[in-house]
C-alpha positions as CSV (number, residue, x, y, z in Angstrom):
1,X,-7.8,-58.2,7.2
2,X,-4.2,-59.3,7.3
3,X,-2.9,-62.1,9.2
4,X,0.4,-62.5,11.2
5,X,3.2,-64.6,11.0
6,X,3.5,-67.0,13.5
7,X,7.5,-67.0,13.7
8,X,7.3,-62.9,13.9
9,X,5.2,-63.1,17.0
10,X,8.7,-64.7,18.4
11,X,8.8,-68.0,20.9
12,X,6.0,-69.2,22.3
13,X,5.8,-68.8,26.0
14,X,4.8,-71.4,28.2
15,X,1.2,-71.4,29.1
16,X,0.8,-69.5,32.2
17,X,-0.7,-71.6,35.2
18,X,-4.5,-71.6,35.4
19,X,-4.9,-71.5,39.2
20,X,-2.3,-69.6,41.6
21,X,-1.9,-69.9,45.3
22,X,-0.2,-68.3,48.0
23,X,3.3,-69.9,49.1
24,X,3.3,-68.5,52.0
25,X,0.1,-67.0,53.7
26,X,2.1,-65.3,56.3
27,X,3.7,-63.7,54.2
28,X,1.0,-62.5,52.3
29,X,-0.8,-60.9,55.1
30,X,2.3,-59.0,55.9
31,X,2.5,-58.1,52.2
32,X,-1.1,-56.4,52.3
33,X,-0.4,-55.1,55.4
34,X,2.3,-53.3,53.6
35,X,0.2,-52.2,51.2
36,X,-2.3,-50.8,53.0
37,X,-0.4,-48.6,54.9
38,X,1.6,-47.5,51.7
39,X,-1.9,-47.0,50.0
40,X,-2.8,-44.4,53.3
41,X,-0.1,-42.2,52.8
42,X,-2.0,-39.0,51.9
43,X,-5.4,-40.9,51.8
44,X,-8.9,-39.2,53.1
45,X,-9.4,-42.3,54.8
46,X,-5.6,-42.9,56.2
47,X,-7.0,-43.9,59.8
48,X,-8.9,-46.7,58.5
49,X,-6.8,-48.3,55.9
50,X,-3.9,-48.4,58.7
51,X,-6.5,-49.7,61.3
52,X,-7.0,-52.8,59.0
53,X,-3.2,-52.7,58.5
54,X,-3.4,-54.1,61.9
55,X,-5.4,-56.7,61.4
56,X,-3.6,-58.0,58.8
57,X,-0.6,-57.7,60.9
58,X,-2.5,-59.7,63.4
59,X,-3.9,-62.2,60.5
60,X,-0.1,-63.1,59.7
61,X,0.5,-63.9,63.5
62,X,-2.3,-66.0,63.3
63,X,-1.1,-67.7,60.5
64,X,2.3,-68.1,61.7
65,X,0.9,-69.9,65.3
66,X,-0.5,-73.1,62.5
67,X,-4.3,-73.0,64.2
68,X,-5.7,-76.1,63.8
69,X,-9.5,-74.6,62.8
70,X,-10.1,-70.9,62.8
71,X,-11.8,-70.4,66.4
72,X,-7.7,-70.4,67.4
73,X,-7.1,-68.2,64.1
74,X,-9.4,-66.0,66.1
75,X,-8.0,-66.3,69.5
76,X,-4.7,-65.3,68.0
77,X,-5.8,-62.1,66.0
78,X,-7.8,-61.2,69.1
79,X,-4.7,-61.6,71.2
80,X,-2.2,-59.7,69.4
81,X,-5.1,-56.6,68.7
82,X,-5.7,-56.2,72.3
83,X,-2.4,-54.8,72.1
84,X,-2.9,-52.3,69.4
85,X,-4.3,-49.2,70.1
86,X,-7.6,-49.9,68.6
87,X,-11.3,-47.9,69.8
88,X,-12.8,-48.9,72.4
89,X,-15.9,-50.3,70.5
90,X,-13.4,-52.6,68.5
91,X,-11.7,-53.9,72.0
92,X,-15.5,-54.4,73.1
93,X,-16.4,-56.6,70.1
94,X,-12.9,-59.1,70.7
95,X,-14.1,-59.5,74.3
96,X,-17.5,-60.5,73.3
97,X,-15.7,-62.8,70.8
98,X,-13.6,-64.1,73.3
99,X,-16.8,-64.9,75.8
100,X,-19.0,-65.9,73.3
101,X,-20.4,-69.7,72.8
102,X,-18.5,-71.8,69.7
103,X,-22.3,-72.2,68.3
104,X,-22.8,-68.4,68.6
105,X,-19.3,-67.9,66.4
106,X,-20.4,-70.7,64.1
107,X,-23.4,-69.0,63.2
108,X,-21.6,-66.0,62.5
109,X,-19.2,-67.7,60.6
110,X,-21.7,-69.3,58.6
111,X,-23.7,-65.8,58.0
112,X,-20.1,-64.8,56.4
113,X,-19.4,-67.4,54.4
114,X,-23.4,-67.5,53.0
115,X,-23.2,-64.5,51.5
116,X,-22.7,-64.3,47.7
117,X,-21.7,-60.4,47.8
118,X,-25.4,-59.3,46.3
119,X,-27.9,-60.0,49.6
120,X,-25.5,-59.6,52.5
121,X,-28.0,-58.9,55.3
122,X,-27.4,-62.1,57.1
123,X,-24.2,-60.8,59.2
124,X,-24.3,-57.7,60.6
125,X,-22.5,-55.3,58.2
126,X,-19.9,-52.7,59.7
127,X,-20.2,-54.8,63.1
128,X,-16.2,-55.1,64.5
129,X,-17.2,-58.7,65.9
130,X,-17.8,-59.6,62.2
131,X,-14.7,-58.2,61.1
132,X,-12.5,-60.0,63.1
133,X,-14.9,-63.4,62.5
134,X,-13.9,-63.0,59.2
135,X,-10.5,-62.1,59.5
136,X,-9.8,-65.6,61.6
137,X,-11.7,-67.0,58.3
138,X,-9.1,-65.6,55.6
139,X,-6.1,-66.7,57.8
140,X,-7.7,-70.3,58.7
141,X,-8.6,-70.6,54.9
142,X,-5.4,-68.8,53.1
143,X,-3.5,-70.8,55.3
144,X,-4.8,-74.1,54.2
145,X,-4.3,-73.2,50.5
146,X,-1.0,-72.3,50.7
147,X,-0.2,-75.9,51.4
148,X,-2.5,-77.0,48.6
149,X,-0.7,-79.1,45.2
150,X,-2.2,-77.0,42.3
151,X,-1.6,-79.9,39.9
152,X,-4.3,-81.5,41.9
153,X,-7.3,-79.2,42.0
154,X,-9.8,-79.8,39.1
155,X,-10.2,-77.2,36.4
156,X,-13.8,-76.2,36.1
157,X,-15.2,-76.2,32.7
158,X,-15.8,-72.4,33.2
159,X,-14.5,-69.5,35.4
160,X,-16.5,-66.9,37.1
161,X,-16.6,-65.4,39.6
162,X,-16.4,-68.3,42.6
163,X,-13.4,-69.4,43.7
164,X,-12.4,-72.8,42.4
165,X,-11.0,-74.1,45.7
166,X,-13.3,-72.7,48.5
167,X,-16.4,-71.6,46.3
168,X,-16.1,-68.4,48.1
169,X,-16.8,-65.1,45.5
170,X,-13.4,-62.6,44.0
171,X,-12.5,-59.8,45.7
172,X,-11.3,-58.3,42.1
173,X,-9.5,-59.0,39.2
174,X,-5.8,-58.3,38.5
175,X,-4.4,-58.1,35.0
176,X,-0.8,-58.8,34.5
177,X,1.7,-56.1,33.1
178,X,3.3,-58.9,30.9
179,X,0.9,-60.8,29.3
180,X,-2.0,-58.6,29.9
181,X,-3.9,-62.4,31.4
182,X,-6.9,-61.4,34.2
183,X,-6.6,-63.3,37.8
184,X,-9.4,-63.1,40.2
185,X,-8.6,-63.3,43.3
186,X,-10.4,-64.8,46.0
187,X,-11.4,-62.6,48.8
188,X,-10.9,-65.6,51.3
189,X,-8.2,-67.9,50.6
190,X,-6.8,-65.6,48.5
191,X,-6.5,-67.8,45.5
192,X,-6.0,-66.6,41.7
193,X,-7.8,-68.4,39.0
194,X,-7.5,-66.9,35.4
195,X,-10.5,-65.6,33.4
196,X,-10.5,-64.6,29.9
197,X,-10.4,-60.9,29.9
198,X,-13.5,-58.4,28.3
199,X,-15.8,-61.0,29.9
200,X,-18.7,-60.4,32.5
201,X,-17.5,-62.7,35.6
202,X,-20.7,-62.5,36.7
203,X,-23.1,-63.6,33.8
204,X,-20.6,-64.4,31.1
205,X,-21.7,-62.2,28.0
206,X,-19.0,-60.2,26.0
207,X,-21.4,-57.8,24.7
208,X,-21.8,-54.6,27.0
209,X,-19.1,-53.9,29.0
210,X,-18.3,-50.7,30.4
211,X,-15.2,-49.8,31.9
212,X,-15.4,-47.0,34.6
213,X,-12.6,-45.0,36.4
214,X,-12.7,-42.6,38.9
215,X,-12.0,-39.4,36.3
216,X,-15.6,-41.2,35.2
217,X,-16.8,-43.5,32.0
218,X,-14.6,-45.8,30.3
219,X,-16.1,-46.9,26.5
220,X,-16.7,-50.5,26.2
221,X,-13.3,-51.7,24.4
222,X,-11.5,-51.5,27.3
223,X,-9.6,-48.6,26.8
224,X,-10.6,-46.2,29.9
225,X,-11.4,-42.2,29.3
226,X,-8.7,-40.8,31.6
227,X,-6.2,-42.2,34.2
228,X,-8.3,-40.6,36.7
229,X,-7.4,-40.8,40.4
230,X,-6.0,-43.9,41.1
231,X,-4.4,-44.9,38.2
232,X,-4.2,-48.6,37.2
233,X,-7.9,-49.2,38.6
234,X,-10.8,-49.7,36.5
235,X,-14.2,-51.4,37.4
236,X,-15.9,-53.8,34.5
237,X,-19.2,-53.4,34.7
238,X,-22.1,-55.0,32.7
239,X,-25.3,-54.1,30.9
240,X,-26.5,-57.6,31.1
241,X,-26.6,-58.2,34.6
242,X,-26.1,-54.7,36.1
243,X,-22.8,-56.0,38.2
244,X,-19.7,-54.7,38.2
245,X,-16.0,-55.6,39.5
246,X,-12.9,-53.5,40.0
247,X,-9.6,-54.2,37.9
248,X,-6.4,-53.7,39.4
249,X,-3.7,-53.4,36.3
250,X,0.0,-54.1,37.3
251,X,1.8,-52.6,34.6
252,X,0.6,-49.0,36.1
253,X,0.2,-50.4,39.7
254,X,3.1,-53.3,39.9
255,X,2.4,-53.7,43.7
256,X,-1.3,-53.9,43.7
257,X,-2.9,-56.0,46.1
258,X,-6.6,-56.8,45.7
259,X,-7.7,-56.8,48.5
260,X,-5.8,-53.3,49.6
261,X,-6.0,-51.7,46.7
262,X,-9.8,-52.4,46.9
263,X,-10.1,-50.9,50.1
264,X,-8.8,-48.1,48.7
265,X,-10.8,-47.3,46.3
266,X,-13.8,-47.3,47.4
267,X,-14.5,-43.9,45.5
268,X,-15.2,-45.9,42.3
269,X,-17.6,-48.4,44.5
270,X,-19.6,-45.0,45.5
271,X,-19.7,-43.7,41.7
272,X,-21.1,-47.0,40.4
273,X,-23.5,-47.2,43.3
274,X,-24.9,-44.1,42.1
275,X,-25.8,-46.3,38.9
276,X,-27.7,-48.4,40.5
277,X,-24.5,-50.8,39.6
278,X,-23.9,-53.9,42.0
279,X,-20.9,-55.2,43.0
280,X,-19.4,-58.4,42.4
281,X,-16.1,-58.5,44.8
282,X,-16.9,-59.2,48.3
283,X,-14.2,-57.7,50.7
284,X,-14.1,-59.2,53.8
285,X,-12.6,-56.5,55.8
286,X,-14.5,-53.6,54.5
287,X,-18.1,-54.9,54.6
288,X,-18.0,-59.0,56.1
C-alpha cells in the first residue's frame, strides 16, 4: 500500500458547507419548472411531467405573493391553476379545496407531513386535492428556509435521511461533479444536507450496497454496469434494510433537479419495486 503526498494532492480546498439552502425559493420553483419540461421533451410520460411544470409555475407565484401560513400558499396556487388548462377532475379537486373547512385541510396537511415515505396510507395517494395540499406545503416551507442563517442551524451528530431543518424525509441524493460530496435534498423545503457517500441513508451500514440503473444491476463499489437510459441516475439500495434511494450525479447530468429528475425516472422506481425494494425519497408531487 503506498501512501500519497500531501503537497501532490495540491491546496486544500475549503471545506464545503454542511447544510445548503435555497436563496431564492421562487426562483427555485421556476428552476424545476424548467426542468421538468426540459426533462418531457421526448418523454413517455411528457403530459404529465409538463402538468406538474404547472404547478411549479404556480408554487413560485405562491412564493412570490409572501403567504403568511400555507392555506394562502394554497389559495395562490389554486388561483393561478384555474387558469391553466388542467382536467377537469384536477379543477374539481381546487374547488373542493377552496370550499373546504381549515380543520378539514389541516388534517390533510397533517396526513402529508406524517408520512415517513414507507406507510403512506394516511393521505389519499394519486388524489389531485392532495397534490395541491402539498404543493402549498413545499412553497410555505421552501419559502421559510430560504430566509433561514445556515450558520445558525445545529449540526446533528449524524445524517440520514431526515431533513435537519424541517424533519421531513429526502427526495434523493445529488453528487457533485467537483468534489464527488452527496447532498440530500429535502423533498419539502428543499434543503441540502451532506452525507458521506457509499452509506445506507436509511440504516447507516456500508456493507451491501447495490447500485442499480435503468440498463439494470450496478456492483456494489459504486461503479454502475452501463449508462443505461438516463444517464447520471443511479438508485443506492441496501441489503440491510431493503430500501433504496435514487442518485442524481451532476458531472453527467449538470442541471439535475431532484425533485424533476425524480419524477422522471420513475422507470428505475418500477424496476426496484419488482425487488421487493422500498423507497426512501418521498416526492411530494408524484405520490403526496
Amino acid at each position: 500500500m503506498s501512501t500519497a503526498d500531501p503537497a501532490a494532492l495540491g491546496p486544500v480546498r475549503d471545506e464545503a458547507p454542511w447544510l445548503r439552502v435555497p436563496g431564492d425559493a421562487a426562483a427555485l420553483f421556476a428552476r424545476r419548472a424548467a426542468r421538468l419540461r426540459a426533462l418531457a421533451e421526448g418523454h413517455a410520460a411528457a403530459e404529465w411531467l409538463a402538468t406538474l411544470a404547472l404547478v411549479c409555475d404556480a408554487q413560485a407565484r405562491a412564493v412570490a405573493a409572501a403567504p403568511p401560513a400555507w392555506p394562502a400558499a394554497l389559495a395562490t396556487i389554486g388561483d393561478v391553476l384555474r387558469a391553466a388548462a388542467l382536467p377537469a377532475a384536477a379543477t374539481a379537486a381546487l374547488d373542493r379545496l377552496a370550499a373546504a373547512p381549515p380543520a378539514a385541510l389541516d388534517d390533510l396537511a397533517a396526513a402529508i407531513l406524517g408520512s415517513d415515505g414507507r406507510a403512506r396510507d394516511a393521505a389519499p395517494a394519486g388524489d389531485a386535492a392532495t397534490l395541491f395540499v402539498a404543493a402549498a406545503l413545499q412553497a410555505w416551507h421552501s419559502a421559510r428556509t430560504a430566509q433561514l442563517a445556515v450558520a445558525g442551524v445545529a449540526r446533528p451528530p449524524s445524517s440520514g435521511a431526515g431533513c435537519p431543518i424541517c424533519g421531513f424525509a429526502a427526495v434523493a441524493g445529488v453528487v457533485d461533479g467537483d468534489d464527488k460530496l452527496r447532498y440530500l435534498s429535502c423533498g419539502l423545503c428543499a434543503a441540502e444536507w451532506k452525507v458521506t457517500r457509499l452509506q445506507c441513508t436509511s440504516c447507516g451500514t456500508t456493507a451491501g450496497l447495490t447500485y442499480y440503473t435503468l440498463d439494470g444491476d450496478g456492483d456494489g463499489d459504486g461503479n454502475s454496469a452501463g449508462n443505461g437510459a438516463a444517464p447520471g441516475v443511479k438508485a443506492e439500495s441496501c441489503a440491510a434494510c431493503r430500501a433504496y434511494l435514487k442518485l442524481f450525479y451532476r458531472e453527467q447530468r449538470p442541471d439535475a433537479e431532484p425533485l424533476a429528475d425524480d419524477a422522471a425516472t420513475l422507470a428505475l422506481d418500477l424496476l426496484l419495486g419488482e425487488r421487493e425494494l422500498a423507497r426512501i425519497g418521498v416526492n411530494l408531487l408524484v405520490h403526496p
